[in-house]
C-alpha positions, 0 to 999 in steps of 0.5 A: 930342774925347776923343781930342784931350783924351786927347792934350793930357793925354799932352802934359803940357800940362793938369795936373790939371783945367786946360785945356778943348777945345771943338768947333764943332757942325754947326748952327753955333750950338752948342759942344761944351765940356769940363765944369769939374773933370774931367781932360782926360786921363780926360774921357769923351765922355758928359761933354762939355756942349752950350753954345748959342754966343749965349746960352751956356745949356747946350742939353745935359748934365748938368754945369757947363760949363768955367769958360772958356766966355766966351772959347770962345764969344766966339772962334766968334762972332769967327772962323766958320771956326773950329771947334775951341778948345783952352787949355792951361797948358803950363810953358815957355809960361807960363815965358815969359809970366811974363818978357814973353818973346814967342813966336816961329816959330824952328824946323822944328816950326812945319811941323807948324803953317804957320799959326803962321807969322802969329806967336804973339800975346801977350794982355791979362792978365784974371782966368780966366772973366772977360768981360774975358778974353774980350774980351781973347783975341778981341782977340788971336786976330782975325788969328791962331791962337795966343796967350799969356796972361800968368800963364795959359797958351796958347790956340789955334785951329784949323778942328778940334779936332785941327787946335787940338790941334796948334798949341796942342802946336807953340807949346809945343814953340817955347816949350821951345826959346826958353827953352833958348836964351835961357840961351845968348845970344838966339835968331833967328826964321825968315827972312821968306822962309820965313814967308811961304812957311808962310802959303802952305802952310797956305792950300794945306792949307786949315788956319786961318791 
């Protein structure tokens, strides 16, 4: 978790004290969350809070969990073969998001994360640690992995906390390429062909599609 929050923070994707990763626990009924107000890029693995997954009262830790702890938990009582959460506010993301652009797979990189294949959905907007952006993010995420909150920034799922990482990395990645073409003309998805033939790796890989 301190490695993935280390590399989110590298990645420029969480300024400041935005972003939180979490971790499906072993027993299945716990989450493992970043606490609110500390830098993914200077977080400390003794800093991490234990957040039972139905009740969302802390099991373990000393400080506040993140804010957006509703929709983390909401999303692992939604999707069970989850078991990493990663939200970020990446620029070229949010950039896209304040224009109604949605997010497409148009480039090689989403090879790094076959299961983006599925599409990149965009979410109801919601105030931040609200029910009503829980239930809006569940919404989005039920049949795939990443999504766009308007105004706010992305939010992806993987079987691990790593595996979160690096869709929530290609979908900025994408981003930056879409809003570069866009100022030249408008940019093409990839082939369906080839789409599909993503989902088929990502099954293959055993990753989160």
């Amino acid at each position: 978790m301190t490695e993935v929050s280390r590399q989110l923070s590298a990645e420029g994707l969480a300024p400041g004290t935005s972003g939180n990763v979490s971790a499906r626990m072993p027993d299945a009924g716990t989450c493992l969350i970043k606490p609110t107000g500390v830098s993914l890029g200077i977080v400390e693995p003794e800093d991490f809070i234990v957040v039972d997954i139905e009740t969302r009262e802390i099991i373990r830790g000393e400080a506040r969990p993140s804010m957006e702890t509703p929709f983390h938990t909401t999303l692992y009582r939604l999707r069970p073969e989850a078991g990493g959460v990663v939200h970020v506010h990446p620029p070229y993301a949010i950039a896209l998001s304040l224009i109604g652009e949605e997010i497409k797979p148009m480039t090689m990189e989403v090879f790094d994360a076959p299961g983006l294949a599925r599409g990149i959905t965009t979410s109801r907007y919601a105030p931040p640690g609200s029910e009503e952006l829980a239930q809006s993010l569940g919404e989005a995420l039920e049949r795939c992995i990443a999504t766009l909150m308007p105004h706010h920034g992305v939010t992806a799922l993987g079987r691990t906390p790593e595996e979160a990482a690096t869709n929530a990395i290609v979908v900025e990645r994408l981003a930056f390429v879409q809003h570069r073409a866009l100022q030249v003309g408008t940019p093409e998805p990839l082939p369906e062909s080839t789409l599909k033939q993503l989902l088929e790796t990502a099954r293959e890989r055993g990753l989160l599609c």
